[in-house]
HTML snippet that shows the backbone in 3Dmol.js (N, CA, C, O; Angstrom):
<script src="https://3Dmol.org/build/3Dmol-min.js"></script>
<div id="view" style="width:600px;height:400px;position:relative"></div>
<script>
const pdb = `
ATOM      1  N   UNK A   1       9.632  11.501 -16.807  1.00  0.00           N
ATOM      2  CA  UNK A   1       8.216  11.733 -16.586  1.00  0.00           C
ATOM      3  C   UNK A   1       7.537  10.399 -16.299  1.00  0.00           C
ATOM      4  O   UNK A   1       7.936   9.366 -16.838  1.00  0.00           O
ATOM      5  N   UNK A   2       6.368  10.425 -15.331  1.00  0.00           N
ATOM      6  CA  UNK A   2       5.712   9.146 -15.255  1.00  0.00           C
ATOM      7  C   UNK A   2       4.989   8.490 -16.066  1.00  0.00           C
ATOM      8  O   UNK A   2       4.592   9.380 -16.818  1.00  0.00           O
ATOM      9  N   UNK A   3       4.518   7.471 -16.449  1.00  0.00           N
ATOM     10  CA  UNK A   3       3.725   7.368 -17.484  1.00  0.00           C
ATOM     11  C   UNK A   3       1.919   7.621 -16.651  1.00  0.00           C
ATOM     12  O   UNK A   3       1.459   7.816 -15.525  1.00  0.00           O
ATOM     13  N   UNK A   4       1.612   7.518 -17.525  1.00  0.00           N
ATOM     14  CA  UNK A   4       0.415   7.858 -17.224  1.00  0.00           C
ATOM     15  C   UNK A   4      -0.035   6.968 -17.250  1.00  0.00           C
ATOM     16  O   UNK A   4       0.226   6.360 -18.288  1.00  0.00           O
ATOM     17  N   UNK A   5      -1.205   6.029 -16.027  1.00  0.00           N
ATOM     18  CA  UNK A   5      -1.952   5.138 -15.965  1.00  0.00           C
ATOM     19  C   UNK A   5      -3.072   4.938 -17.229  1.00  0.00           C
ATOM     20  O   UNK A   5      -3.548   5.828 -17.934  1.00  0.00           O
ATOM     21  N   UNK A   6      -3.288   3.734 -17.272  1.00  0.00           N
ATOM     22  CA  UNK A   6      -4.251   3.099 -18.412  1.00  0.00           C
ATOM     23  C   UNK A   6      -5.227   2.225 -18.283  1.00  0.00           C
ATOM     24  O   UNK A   6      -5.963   1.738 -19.141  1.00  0.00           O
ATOM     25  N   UNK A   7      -5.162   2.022 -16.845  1.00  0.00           N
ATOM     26  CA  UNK A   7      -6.228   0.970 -16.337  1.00  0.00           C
ATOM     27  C   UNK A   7      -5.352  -0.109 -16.211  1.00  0.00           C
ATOM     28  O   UNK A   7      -5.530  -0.710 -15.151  1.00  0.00           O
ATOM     29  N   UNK A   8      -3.976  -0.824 -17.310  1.00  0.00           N
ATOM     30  CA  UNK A   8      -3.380  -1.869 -17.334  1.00  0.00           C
ATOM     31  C   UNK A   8      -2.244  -1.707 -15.838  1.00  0.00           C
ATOM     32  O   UNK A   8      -1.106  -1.236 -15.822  1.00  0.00           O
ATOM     33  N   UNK A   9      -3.138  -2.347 -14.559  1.00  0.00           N
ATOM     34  CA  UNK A   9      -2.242  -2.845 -13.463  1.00  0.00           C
ATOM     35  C   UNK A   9      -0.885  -3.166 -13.534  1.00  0.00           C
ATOM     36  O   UNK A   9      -0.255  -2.951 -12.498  1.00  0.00           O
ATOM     37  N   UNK A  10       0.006  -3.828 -14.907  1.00  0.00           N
ATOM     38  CA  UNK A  10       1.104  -4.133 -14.775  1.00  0.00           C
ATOM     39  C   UNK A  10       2.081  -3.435 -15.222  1.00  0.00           C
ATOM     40  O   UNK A  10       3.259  -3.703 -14.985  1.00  0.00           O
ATOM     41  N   UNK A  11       1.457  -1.897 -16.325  1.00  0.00           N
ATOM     42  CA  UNK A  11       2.059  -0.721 -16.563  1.00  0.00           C
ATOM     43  C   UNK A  11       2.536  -0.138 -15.568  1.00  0.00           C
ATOM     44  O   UNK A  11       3.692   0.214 -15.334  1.00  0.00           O
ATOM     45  N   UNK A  12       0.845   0.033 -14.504  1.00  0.00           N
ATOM     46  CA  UNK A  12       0.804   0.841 -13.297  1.00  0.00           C
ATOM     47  C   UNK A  12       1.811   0.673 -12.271  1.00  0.00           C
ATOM     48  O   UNK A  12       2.304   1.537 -11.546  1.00  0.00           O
ATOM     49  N   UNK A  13       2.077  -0.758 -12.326  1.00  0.00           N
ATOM     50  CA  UNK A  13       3.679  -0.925 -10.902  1.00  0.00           C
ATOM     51  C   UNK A  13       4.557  -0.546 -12.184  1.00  0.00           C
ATOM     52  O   UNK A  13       4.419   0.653 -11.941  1.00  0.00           O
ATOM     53  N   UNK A  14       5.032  -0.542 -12.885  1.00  0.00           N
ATOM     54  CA  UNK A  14       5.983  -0.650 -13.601  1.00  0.00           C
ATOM     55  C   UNK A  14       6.410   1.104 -13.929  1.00  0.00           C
ATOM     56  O   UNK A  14       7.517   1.622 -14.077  1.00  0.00           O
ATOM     57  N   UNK A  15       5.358   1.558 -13.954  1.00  0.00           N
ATOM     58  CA  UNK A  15       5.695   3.014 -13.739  1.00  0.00           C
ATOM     59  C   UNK A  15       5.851   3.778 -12.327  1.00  0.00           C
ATOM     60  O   UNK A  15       6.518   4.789 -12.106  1.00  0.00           O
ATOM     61  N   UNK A  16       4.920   2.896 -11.268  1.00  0.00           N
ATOM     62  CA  UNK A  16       6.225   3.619 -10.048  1.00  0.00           C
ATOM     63  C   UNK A  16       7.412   2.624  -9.696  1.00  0.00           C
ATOM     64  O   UNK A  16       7.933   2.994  -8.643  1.00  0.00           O
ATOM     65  N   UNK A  17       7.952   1.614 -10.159  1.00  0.00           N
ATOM     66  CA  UNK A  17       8.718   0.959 -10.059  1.00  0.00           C
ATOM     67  C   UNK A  17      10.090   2.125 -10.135  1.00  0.00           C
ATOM     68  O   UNK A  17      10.953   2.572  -9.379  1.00  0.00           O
ATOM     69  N   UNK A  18       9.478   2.318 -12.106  1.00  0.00           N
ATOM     70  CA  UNK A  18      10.079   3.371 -12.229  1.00  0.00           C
ATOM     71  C   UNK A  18      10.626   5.002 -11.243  1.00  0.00           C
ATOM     72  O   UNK A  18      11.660   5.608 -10.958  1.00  0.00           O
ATOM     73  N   UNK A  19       9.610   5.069 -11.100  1.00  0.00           N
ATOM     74  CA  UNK A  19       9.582   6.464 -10.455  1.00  0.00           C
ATOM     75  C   UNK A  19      10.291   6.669  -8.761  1.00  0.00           C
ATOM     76  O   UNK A  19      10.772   7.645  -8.186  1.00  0.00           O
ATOM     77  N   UNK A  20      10.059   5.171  -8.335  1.00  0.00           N
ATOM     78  CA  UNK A  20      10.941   4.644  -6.771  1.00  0.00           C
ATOM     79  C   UNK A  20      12.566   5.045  -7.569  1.00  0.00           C
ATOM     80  O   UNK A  20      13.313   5.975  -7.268  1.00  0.00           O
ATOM     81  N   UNK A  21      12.740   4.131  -8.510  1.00  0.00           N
ATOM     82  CA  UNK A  21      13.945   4.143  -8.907  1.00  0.00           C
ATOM     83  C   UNK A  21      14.600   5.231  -9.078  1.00  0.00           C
ATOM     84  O   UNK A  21      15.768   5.159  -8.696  1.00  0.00           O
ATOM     85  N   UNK A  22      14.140   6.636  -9.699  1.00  0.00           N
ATOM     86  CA  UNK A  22      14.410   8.118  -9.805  1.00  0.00           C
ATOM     87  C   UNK A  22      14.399   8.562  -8.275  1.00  0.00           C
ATOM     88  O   UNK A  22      15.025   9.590  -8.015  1.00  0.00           O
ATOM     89  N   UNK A  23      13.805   7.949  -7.318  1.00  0.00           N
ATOM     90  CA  UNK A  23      13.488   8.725  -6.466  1.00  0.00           C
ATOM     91  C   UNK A  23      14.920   8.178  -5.339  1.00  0.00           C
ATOM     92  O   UNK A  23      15.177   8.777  -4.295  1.00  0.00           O
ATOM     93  N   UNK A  24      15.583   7.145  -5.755  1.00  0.00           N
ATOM     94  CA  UNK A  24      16.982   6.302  -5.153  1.00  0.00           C
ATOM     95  C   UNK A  24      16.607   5.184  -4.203  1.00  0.00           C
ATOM     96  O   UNK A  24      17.276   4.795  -3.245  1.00  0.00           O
ATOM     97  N   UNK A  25      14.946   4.537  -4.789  1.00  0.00           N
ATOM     98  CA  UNK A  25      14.622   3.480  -3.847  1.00  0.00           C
ATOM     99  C   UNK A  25      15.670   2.257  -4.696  1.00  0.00           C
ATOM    100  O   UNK A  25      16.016   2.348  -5.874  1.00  0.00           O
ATOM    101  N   UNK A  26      16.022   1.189  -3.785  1.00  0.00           N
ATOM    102  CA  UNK A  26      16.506   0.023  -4.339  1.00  0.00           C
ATOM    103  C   UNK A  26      15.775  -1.124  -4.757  1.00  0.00           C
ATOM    104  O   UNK A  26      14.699  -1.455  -4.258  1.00  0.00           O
ATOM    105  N   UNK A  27      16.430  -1.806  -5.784  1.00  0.00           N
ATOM    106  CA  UNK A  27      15.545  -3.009  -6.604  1.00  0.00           C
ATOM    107  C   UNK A  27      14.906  -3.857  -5.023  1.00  0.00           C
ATOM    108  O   UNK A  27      13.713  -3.883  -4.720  1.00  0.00           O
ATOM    109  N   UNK A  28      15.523  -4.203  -4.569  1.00  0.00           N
ATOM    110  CA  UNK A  28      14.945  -4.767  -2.682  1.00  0.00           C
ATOM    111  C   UNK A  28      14.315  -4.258  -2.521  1.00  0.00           C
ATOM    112  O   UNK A  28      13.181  -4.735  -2.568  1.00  0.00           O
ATOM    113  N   UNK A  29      14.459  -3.137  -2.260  1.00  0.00           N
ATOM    114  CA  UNK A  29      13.301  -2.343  -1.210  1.00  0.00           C
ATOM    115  C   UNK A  29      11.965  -2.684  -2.296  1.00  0.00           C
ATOM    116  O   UNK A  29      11.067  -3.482  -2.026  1.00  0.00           O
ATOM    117  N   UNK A  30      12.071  -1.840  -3.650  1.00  0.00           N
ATOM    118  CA  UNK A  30      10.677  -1.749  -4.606  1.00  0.00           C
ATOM    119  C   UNK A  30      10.313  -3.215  -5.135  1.00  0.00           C
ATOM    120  O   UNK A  30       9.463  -3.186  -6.026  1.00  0.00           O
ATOM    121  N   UNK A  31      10.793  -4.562  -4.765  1.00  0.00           N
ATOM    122  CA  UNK A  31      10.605  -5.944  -4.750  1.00  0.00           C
ATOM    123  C   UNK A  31       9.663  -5.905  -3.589  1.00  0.00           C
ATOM    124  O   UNK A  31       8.514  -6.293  -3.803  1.00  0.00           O
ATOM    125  N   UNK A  32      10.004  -5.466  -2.310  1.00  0.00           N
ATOM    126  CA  UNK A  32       9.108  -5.452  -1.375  1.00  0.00           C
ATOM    127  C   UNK A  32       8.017  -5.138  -1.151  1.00  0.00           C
ATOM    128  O   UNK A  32       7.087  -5.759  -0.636  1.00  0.00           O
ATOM    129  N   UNK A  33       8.133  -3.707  -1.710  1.00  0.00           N
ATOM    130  CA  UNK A  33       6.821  -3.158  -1.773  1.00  0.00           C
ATOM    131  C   UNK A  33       6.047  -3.756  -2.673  1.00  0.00           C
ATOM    132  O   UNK A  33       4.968  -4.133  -2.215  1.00  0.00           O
ATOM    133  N   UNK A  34       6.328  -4.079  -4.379  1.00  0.00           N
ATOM    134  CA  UNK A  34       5.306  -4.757  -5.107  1.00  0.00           C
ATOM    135  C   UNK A  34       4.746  -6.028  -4.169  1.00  0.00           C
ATOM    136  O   UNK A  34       3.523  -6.165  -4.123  1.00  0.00           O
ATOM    137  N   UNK A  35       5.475  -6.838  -3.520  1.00  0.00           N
ATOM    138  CA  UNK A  35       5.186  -8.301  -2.774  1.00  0.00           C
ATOM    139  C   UNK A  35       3.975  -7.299  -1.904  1.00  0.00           C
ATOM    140  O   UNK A  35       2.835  -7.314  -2.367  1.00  0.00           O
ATOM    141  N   UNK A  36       4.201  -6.601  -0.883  1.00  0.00           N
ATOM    142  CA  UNK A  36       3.159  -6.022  -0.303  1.00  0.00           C
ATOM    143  C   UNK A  36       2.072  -5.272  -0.317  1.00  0.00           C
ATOM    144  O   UNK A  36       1.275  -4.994   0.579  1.00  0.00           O
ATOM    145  N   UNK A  37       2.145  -4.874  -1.805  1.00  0.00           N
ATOM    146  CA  UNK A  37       0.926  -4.129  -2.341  1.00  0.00           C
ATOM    147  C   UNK A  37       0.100  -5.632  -3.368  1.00  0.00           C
ATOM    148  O   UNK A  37      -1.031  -5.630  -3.854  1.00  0.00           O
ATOM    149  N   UNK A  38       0.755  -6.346  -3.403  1.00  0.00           N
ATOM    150  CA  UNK A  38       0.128  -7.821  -4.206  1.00  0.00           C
ATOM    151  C   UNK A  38      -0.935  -8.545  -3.076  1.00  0.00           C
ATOM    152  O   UNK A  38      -2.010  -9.141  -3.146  1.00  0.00           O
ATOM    153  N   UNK A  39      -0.031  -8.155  -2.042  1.00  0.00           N
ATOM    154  CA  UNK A  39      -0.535  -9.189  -0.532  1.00  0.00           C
ATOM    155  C   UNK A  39      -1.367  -8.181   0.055  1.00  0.00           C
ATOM    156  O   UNK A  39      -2.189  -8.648   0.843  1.00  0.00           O
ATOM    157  N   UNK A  40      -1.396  -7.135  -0.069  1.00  0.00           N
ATOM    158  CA  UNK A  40      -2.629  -6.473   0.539  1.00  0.00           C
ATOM    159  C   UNK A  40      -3.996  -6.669  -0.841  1.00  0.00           C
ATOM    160  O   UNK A  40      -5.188  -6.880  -0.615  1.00  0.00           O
ATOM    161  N   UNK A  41      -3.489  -6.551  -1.916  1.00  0.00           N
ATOM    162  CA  UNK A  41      -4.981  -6.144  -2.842  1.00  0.00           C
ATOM    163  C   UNK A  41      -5.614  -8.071  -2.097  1.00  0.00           C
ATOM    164  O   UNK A  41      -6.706  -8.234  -1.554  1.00  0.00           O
ATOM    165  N   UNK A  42      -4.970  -8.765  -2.231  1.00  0.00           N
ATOM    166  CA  UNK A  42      -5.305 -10.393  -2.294  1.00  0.00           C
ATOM    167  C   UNK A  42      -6.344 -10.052  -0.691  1.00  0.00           C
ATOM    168  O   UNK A  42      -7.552 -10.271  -0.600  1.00  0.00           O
ATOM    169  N   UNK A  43      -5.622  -9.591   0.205  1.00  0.00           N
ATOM    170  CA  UNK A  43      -6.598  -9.997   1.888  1.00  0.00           C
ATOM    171  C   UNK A  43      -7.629  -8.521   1.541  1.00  0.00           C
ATOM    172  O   UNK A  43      -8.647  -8.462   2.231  1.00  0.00           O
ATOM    173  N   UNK A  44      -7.404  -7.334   0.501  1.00  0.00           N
ATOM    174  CA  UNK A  44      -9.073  -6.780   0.411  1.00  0.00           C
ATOM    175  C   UNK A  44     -10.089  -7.276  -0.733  1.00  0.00           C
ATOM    176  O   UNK A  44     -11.260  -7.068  -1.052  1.00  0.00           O
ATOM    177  N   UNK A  45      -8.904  -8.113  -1.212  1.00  0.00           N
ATOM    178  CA  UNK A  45     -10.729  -8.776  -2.462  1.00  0.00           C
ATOM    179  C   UNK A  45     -11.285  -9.819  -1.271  1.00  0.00           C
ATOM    180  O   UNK A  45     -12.498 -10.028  -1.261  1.00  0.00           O
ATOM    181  N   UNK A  46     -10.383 -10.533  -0.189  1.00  0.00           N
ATOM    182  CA  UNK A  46     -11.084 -11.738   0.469  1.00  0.00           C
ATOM    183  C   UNK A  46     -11.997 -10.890   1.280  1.00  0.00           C
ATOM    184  O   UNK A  46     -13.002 -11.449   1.719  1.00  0.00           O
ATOM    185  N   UNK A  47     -11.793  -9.498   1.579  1.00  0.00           N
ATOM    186  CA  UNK A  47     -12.428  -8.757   2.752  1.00  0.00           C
ATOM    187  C   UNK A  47     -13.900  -8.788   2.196  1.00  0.00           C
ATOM    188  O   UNK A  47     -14.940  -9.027   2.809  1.00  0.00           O
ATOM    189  N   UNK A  48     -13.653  -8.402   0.524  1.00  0.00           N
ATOM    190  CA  UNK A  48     -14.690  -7.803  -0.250  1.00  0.00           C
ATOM    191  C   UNK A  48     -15.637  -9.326  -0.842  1.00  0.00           C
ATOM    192  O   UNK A  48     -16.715  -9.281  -1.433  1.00  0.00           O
ATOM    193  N   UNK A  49     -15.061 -10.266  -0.568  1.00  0.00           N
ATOM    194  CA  UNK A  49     -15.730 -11.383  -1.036  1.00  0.00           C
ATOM    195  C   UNK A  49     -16.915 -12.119   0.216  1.00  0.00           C
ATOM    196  O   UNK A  49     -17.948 -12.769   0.060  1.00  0.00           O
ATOM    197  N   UNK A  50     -16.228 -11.681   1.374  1.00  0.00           N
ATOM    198  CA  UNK A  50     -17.105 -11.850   2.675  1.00  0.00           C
ATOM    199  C   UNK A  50     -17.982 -10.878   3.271  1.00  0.00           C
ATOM    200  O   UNK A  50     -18.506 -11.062   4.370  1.00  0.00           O
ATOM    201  N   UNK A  51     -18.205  -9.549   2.369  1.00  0.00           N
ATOM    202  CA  UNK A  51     -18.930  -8.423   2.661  1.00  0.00           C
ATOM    203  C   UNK A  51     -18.444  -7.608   3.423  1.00  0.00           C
ATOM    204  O   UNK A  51     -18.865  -7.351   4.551  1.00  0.00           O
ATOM    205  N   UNK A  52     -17.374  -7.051   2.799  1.00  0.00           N
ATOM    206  CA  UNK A  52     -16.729  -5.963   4.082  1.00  0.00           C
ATOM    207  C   UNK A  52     -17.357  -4.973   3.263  1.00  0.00           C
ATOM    208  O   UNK A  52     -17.821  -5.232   2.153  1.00  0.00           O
ATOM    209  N   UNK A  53     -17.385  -3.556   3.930  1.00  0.00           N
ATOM    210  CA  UNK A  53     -17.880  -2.162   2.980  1.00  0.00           C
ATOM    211  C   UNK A  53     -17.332  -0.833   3.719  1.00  0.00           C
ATOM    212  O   UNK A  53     -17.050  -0.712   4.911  1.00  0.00           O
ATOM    213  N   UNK A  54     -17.285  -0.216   3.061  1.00  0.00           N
ATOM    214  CA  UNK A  54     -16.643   1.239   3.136  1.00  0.00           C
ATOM    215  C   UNK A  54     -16.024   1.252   4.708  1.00  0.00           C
ATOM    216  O   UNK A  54     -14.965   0.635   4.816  1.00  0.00           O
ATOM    217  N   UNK A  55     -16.560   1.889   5.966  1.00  0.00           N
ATOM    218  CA  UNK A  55     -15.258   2.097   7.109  1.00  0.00           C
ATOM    219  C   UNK A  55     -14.654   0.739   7.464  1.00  0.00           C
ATOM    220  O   UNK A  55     -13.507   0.583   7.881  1.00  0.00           O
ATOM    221  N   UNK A  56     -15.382  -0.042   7.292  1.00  0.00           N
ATOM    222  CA  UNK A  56     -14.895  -1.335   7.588  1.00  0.00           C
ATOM    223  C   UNK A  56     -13.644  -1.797   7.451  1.00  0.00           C
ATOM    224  O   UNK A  56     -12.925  -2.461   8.197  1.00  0.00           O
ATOM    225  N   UNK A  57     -13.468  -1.254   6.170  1.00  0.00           N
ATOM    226  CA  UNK A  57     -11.968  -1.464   5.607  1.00  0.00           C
ATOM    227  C   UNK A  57     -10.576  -0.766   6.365  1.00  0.00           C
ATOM    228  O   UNK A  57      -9.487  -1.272   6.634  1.00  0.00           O
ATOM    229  N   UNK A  58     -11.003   0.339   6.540  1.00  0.00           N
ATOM    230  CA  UNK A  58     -10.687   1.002   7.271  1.00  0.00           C
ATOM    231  C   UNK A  58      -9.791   0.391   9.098  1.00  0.00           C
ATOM    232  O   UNK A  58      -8.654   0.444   9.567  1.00  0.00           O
ATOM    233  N   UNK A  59     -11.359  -0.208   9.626  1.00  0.00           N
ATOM    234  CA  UNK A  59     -10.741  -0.425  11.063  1.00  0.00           C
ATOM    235  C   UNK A  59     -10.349  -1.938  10.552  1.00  0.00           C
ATOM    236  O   UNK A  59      -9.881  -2.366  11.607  1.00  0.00           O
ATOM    237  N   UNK A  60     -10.260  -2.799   9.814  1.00  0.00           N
ATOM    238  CA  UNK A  60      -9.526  -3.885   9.438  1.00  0.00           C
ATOM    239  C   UNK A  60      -8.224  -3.316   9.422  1.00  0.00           C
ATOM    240  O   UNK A  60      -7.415  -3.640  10.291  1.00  0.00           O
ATOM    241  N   UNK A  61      -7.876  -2.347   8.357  1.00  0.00           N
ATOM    242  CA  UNK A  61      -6.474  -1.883   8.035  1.00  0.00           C
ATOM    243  C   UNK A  61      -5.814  -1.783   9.243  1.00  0.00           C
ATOM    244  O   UNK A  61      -4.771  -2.378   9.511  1.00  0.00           O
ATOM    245  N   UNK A  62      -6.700  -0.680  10.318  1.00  0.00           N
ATOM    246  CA  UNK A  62      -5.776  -0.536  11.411  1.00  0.00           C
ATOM    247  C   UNK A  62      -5.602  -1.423  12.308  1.00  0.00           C
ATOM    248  O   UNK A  62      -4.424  -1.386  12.665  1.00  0.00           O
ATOM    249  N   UNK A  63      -6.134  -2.136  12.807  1.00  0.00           N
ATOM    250  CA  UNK A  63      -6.464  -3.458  13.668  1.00  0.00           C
ATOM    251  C   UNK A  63      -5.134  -4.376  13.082  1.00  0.00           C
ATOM    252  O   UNK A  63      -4.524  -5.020  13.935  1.00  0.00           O
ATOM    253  N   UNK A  64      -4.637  -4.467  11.580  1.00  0.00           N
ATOM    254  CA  UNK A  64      -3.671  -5.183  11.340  1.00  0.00           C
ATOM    255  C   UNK A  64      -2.326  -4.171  11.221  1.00  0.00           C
ATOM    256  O   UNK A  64      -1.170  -4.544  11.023  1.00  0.00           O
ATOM    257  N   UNK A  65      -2.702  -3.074  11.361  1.00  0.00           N
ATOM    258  CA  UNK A  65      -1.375  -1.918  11.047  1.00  0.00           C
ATOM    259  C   UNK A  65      -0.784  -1.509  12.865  1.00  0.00           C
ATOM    260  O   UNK A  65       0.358  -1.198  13.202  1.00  0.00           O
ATOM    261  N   UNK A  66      -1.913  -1.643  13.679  1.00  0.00           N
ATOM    262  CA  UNK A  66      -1.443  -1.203  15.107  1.00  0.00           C
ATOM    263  C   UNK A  66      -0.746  -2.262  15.485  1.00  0.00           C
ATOM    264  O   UNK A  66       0.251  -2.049  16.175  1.00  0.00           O
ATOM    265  N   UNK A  67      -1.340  -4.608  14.885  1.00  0.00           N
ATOM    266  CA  UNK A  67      -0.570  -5.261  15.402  1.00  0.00           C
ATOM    267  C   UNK A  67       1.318  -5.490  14.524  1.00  0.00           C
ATOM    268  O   UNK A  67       2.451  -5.811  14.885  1.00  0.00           O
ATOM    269  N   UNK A  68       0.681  -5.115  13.387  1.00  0.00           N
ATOM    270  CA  UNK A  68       2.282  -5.012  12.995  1.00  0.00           C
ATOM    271  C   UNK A  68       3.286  -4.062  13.985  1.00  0.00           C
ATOM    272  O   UNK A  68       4.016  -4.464  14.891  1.00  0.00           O
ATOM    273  N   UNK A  69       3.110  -2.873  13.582  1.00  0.00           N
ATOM    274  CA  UNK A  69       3.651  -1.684  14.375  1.00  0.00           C
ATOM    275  C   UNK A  69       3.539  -1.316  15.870  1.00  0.00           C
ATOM    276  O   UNK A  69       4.365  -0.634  16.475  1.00  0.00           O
ATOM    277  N   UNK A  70       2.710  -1.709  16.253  1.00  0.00           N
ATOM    278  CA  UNK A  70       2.682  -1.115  17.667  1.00  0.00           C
ATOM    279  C   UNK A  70       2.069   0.075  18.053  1.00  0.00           C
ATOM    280  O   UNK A  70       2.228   0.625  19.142  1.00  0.00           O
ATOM    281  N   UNK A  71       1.391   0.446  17.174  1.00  0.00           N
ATOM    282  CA  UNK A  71       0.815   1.833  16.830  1.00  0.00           C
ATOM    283  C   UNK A  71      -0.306   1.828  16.293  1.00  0.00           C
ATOM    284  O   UNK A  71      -0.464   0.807  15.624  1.00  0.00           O
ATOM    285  N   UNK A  72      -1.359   2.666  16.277  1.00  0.00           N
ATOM    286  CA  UNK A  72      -2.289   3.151  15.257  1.00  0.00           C
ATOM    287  C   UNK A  72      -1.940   3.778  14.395  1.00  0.00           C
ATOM    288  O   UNK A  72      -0.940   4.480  14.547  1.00  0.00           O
ATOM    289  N   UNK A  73      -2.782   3.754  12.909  1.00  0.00           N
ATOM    290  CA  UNK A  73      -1.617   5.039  11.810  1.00  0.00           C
ATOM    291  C   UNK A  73      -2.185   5.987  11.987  1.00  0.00           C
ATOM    292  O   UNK A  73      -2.351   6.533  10.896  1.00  0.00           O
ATOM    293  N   UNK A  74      -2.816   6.812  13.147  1.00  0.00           N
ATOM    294  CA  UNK A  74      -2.759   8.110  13.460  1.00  0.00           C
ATOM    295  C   UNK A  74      -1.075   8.245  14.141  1.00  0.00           C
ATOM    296  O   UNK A  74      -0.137   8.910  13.701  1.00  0.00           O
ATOM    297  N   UNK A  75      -1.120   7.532  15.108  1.00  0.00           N
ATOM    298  CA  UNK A  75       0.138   7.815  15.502  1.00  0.00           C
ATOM    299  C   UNK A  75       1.578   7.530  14.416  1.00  0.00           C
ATOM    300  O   UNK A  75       2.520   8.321  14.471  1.00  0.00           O
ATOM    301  N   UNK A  76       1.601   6.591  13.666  1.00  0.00           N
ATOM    302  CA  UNK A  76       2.497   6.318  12.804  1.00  0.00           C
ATOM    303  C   UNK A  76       2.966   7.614  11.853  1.00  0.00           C
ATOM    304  O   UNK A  76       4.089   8.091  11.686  1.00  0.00           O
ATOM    305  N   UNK A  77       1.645   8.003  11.286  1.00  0.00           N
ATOM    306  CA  UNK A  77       1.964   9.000  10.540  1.00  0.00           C
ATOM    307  C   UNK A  77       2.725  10.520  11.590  1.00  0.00           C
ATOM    308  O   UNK A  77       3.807  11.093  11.461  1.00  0.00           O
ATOM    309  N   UNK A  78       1.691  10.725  12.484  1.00  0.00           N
ATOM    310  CA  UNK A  78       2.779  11.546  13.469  1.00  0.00           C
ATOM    311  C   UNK A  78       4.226  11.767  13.853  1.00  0.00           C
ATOM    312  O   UNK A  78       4.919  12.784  13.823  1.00  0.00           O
ATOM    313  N   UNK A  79       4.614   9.892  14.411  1.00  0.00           N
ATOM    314  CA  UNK A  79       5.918   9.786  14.187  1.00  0.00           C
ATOM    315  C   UNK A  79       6.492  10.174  13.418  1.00  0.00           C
ATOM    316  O   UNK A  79       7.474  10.854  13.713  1.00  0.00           O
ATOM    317  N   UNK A  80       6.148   9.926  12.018  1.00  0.00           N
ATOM    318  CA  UNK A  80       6.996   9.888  10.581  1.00  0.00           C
ATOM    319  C   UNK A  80       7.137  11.431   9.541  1.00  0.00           C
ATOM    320  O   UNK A  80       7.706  11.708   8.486  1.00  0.00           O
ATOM    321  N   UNK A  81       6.026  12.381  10.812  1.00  0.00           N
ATOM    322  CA  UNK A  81       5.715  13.485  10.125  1.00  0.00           C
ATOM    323  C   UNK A  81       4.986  13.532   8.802  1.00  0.00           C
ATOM    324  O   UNK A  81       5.042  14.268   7.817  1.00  0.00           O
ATOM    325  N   UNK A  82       4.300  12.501   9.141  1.00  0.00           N
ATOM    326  CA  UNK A  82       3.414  13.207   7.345  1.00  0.00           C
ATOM    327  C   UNK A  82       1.994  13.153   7.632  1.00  0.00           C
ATOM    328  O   UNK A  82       1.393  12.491   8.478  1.00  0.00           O
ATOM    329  N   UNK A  83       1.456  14.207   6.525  1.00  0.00           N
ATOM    330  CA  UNK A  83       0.037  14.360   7.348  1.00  0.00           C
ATOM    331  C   UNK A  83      -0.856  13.698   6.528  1.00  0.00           C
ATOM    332  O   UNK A  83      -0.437  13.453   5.397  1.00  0.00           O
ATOM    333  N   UNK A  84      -1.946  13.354   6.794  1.00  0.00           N
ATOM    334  CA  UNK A  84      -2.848  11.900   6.187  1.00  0.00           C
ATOM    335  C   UNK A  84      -3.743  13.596   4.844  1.00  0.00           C
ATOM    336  O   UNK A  84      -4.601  13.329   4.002  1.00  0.00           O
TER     337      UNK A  84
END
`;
const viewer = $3Dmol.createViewer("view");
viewer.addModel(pdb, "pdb");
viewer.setStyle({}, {cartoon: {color: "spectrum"}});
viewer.zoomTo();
viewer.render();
</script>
């Protein structure tokens, strides 16, 4: 069972750490993802420290998700079959 969040952030990875792990993600792969969910909260507090606000965030995300990918995540998610 998952644990249940508490507000304490370092429970919170540590319980889907967990839950990747049940699910047959690898210590690599869920290393990665914590590194990339660390490195995204860090570039939306800088977003939020220079006055970004609600859609904003939004066309930032995609503007850096279409130059990673090659895509917009309308289309990404399409590819990948999952629906937003």
């Amino acid at each position: 069972m998952d644990a249940v969040f508490t507000g304490d952030a370092e429970s919170a990875m540590e319980a889907m750490r967990q839950k990747y792990l049940r699910q047959g993600y690898d210590e690599a792969w869920i290393k990665q993802w914590q590194i990339t969910i660390g490195t995204r909260n860090q570039l939306t507090d800088e977003w939020k420290s220079r006055g970004v606000q609600g859609k904003q965030y939004g066309i930032l995300t995609a503007v850096i998700h279409e130059g990673a990918f090659g895509m917009k995540p309308s289309e990404h998610r399409q590819l990948k079959g999952v629906e937003k």
